[in-house]
Structures are given as C-alpha cells and as structure tokens.
C-alpha positions in Angstrom: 143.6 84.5 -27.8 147.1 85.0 -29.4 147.1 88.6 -28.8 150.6 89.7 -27.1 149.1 92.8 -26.0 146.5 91.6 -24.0 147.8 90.2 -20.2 146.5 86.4 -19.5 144.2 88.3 -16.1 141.8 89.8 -18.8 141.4 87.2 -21.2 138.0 85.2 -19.3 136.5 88.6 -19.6 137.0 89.0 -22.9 135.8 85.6 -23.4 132.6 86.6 -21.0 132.4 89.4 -23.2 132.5 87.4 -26.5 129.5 85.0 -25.2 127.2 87.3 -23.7 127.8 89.4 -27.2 126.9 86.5 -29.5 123.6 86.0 -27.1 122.2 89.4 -27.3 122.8 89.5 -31.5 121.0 85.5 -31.1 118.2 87.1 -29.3 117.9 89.9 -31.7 117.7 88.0 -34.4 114.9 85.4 -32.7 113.0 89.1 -32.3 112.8 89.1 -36.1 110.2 86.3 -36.0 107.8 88.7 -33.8 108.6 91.8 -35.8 110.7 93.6 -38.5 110.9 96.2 -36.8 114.7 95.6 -35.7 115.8 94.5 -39.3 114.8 98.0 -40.9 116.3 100.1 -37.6 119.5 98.3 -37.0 119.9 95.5 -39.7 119.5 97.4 -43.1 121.6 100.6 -41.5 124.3 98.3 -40.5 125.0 96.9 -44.0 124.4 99.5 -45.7 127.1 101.7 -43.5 129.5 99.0 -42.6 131.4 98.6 -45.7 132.7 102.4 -45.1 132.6 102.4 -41.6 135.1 99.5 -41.4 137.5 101.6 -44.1 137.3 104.5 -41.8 138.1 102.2 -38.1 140.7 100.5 -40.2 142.8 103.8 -40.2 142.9 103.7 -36.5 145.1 101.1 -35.5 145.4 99.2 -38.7 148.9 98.1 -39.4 149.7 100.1 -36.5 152.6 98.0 -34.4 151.3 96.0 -31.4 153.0 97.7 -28.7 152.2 99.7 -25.5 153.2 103.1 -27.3 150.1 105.4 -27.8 152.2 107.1 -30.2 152.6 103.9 -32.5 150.1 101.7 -31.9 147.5 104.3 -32.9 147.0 106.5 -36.3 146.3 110.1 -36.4 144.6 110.8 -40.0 145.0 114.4 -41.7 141.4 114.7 -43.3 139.3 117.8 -43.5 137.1 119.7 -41.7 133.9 118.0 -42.8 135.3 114.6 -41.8 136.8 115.6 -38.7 133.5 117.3 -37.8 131.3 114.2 -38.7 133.5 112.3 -36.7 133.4 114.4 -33.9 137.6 115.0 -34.0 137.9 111.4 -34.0 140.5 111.1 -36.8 142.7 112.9 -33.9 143.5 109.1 -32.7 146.5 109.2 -31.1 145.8 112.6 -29.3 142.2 110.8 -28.2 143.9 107.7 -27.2 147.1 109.5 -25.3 144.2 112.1 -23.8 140.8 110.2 -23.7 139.8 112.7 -20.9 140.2 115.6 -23.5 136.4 116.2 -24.8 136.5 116.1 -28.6 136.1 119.9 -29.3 139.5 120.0 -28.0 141.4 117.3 -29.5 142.5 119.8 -32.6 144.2 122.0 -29.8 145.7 119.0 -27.9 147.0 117.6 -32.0 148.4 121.6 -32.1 150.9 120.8 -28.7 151.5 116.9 -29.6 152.1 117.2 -33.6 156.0 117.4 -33.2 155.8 113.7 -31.1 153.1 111.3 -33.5 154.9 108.6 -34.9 152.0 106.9 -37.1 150.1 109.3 -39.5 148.7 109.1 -42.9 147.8 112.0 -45.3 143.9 110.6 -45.6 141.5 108.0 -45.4 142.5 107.3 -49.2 145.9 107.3 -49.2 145.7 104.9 -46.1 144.1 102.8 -47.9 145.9 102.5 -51.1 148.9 102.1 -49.2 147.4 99.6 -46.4 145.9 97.8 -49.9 149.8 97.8 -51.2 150.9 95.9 -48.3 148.4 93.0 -48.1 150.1 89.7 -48.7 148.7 86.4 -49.9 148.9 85.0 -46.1 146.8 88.2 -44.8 144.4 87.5 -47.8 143.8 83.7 -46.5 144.1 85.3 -43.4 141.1 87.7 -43.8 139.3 84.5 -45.7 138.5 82.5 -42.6 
C-alpha cells in the first residue's frame, strides 16, 4: 500500500479487510452453482448500475489532492434537486465529510454556513467529467489498464 494518507498502524487491517472481502464475493460466486438466485438480485443490478455509479463516486474525491484537508481532499458537486434528492444530499461531500454527524436532510443548510470555505467544487457531474476526462494522461491510462 503506497498510499501517503494512510498511517503504517492501519494498513494489516486493511489488508484483513481486502482478504476476508475477496472470500465473501468467492463464496458468492460458489452459491451460483446451487442457485441463480444471487446473479439476478445482485449480479445483473451491479453491471447494469456500475458503469454510472462509478461516474458519480468519481466526483467525490477524484483528482481531489491527497491531504488531511476535508476542504480539499473532498468535492462538493452543484447538481439539482432530483440528484441531490436521489442521493439523499450526498453530492454535499465536503459538508458530509467535514459534518458526517449532520443527517442528510440537513447537509443543504450546513453547505448554506460552509459555502464561503469549500476549496474543491465542480458545476456538475458532466462538467466533472469532461474536465476530469481533459486531464487523463497516457501514464493514468496504463495506469487504469492493469
């Protein structure tokens, strides 16, 4: 783990993590010999909804710097209401992360006193990703290849 954010005590956790995560989606998968059941509840949904779900998550923290700084390492989208309401206030990210005990019905208020102080934000989900698309370089291509 090359991450700089992450301090060395938590990174056999992670690792726990990773392993016990990559034995629950083995044992998932072996229940697809007994039944289809899981491939048409979880499998089908998943690919089906991933391709826009990662698009959305990507505006989060994408390109966002590294650092300790709620206020940077975190992205705040302006979107509308039916976005913002499907998402339960989520695209509020930086107020959610700086505040996670504010409930979601509140994050617009807590966006209303913090507005002045966000450092990352974009206009939308498309404009993020036009301009996140602008920025890829050949080495984040190979990158996203392996």
């Amino acid at each position: 783990m090359t991450a700089p954010y992450l301090p060395d005590r938590v990174k056999p956790r992670l690792r726990t993590e990773a392993r016990l995560m990559v034995a629950v989606y083995g044992a998932a998968l072996a229940s697809l010999t007994v039944s289809p059941a899981l491939l048409w509840v979880w499998i089908v949904p998943m690919i089906l909804g991933q391709p826009a779900l990662r698009l959305y998550l990507l505006a989060e923290h994408g390109r966002c710097p590294p650092v300790a700084n709620m206020l940077e390492n975190t992205r705040t989208t302006f979107t509308n209401r039916l976005v913002r309401w499907l998402a339960w206030n989520m695209p509020f990210h930086i107020e959610h992360h700086s505040a996670p005990n504010v409930p979601f019905h509140r994050l617009p208020d807590l966006h209303r006193d913090m507005q002045d102080h966000l450092v990352t934000t974009a206009p939308g989900y498309a404009a993020f990703t036009k301009d996140y698309l602008a920025t890829l370089t050949p080495q984040d291509e190979a990158r996203s290849g392996q």
